[in-house]
C-alpha positions as CSV (number, residue, x, y, z in Angstrom):
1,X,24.8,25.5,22.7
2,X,26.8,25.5,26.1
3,X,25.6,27.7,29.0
4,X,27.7,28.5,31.7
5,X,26.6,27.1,35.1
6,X,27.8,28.9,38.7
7,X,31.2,29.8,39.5
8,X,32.2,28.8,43.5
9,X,35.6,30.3,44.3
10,X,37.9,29.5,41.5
11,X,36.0,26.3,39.7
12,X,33.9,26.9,36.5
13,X,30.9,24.5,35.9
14,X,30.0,23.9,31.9
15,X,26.6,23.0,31.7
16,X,25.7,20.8,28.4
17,X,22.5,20.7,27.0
18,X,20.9,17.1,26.8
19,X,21.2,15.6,23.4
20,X,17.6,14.2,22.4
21,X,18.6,11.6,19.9
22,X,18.2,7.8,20.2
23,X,21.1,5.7,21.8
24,X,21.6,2.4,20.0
25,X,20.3,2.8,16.6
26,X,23.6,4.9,15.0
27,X,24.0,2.6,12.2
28,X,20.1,1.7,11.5
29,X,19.4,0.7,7.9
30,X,16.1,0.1,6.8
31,X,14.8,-2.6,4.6
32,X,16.1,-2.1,1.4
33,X,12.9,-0.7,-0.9
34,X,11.5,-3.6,-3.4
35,X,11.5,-1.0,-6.9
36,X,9.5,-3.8,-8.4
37,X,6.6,-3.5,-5.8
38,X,6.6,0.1,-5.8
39,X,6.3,0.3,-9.7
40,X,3.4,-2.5,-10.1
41,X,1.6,-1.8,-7.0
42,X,-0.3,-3.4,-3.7
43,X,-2.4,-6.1,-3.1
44,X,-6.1,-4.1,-2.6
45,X,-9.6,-5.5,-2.9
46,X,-12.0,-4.3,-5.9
47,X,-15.8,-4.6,-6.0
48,X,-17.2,-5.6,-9.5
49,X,-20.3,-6.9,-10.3
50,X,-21.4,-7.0,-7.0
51,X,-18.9,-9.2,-5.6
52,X,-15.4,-8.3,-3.8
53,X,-12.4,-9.4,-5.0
54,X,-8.6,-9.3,-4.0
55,X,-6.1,-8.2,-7.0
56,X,-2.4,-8.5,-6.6
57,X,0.1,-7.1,-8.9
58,X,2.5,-9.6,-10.5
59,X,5.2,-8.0,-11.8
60,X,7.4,-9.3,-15.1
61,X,10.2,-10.8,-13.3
62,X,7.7,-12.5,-10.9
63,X,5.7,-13.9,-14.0
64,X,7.6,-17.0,-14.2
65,X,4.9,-19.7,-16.1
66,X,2.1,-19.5,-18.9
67,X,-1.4,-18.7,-18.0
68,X,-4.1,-18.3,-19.4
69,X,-6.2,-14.9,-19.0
70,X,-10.4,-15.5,-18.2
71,X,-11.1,-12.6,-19.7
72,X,-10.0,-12.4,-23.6
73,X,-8.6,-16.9,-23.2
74,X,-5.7,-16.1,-24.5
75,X,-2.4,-16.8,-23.1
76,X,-0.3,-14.7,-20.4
77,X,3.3,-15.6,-21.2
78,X,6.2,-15.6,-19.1
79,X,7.5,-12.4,-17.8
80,X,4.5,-10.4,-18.5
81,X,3.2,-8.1,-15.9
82,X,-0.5,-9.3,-15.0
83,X,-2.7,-9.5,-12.3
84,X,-3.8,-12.2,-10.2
85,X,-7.4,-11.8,-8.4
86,X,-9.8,-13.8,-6.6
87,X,-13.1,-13.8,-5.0
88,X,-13.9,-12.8,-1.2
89,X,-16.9,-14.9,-0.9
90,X,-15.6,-16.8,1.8
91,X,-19.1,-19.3,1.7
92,X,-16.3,-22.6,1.1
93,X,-13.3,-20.7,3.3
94,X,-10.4,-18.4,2.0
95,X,-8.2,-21.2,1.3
96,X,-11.1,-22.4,-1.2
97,X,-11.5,-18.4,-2.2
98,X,-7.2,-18.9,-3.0
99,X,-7.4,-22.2,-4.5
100,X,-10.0,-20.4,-6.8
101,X,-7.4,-17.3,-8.1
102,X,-7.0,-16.3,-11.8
103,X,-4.9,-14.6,-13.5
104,X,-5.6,-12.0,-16.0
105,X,-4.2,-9.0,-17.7
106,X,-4.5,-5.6,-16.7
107,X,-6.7,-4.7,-19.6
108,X,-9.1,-7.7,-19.4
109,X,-9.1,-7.2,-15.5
110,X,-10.0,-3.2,-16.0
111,X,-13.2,-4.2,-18.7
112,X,-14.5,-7.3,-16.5
């Protein structure tokens, strides 16, 4: 909206509101979203057994060689979602905790 401001003599003075928008960012794009992280989730930590343990999602077109799953020792085969966790011991370091990782699959990871 424009308000009028004073009038001396014949002149007319247009008052304009300030605009409160950002300069500089007019054609900001964002990241473009991973679909594939949204849909398999997070890396988090999970407590079982009386241990903690970081879990991260690996999702099918990430699963890219054969492993073989702790829990039921059978094989995880390419382009399989699965999980990957490890311990958060930290008594040897977190590279050692890392070096240390298994993979599993979701249903032997949710019954461990």
């Amino acid at each position: 909206m424009c308000g009028l401001g004073s009038l001396t003599g014949k002149e007319l003075v247009l008052v304009v509101p300030r605009s409160n928008r950002p300069k500089g960012r007019k054609n900001f794009e964002g990241e473009p979203l991973d679909i594939e992280r949204l849909t398999t989730g997070f890396r988090r930590t999970e407590h079982k057994h009386g241990y903690s343990y970081t879990v991260q999602p690996i999702g099918a077109s990430k699963a890219q060689k054969m492993y073989t799953c702790p829990g039921c020792n059978l094989s995880i085969e390419p382009g399989v979602e699965h999980l990957v966790a490890w311990k958060q011991d930290g008594i040897m370091g977190d590279a050692h905790d890392v070096s240390e990782r298994r993979h599993w699959h979701k249903h032997c990871w949710r019954i461990f």
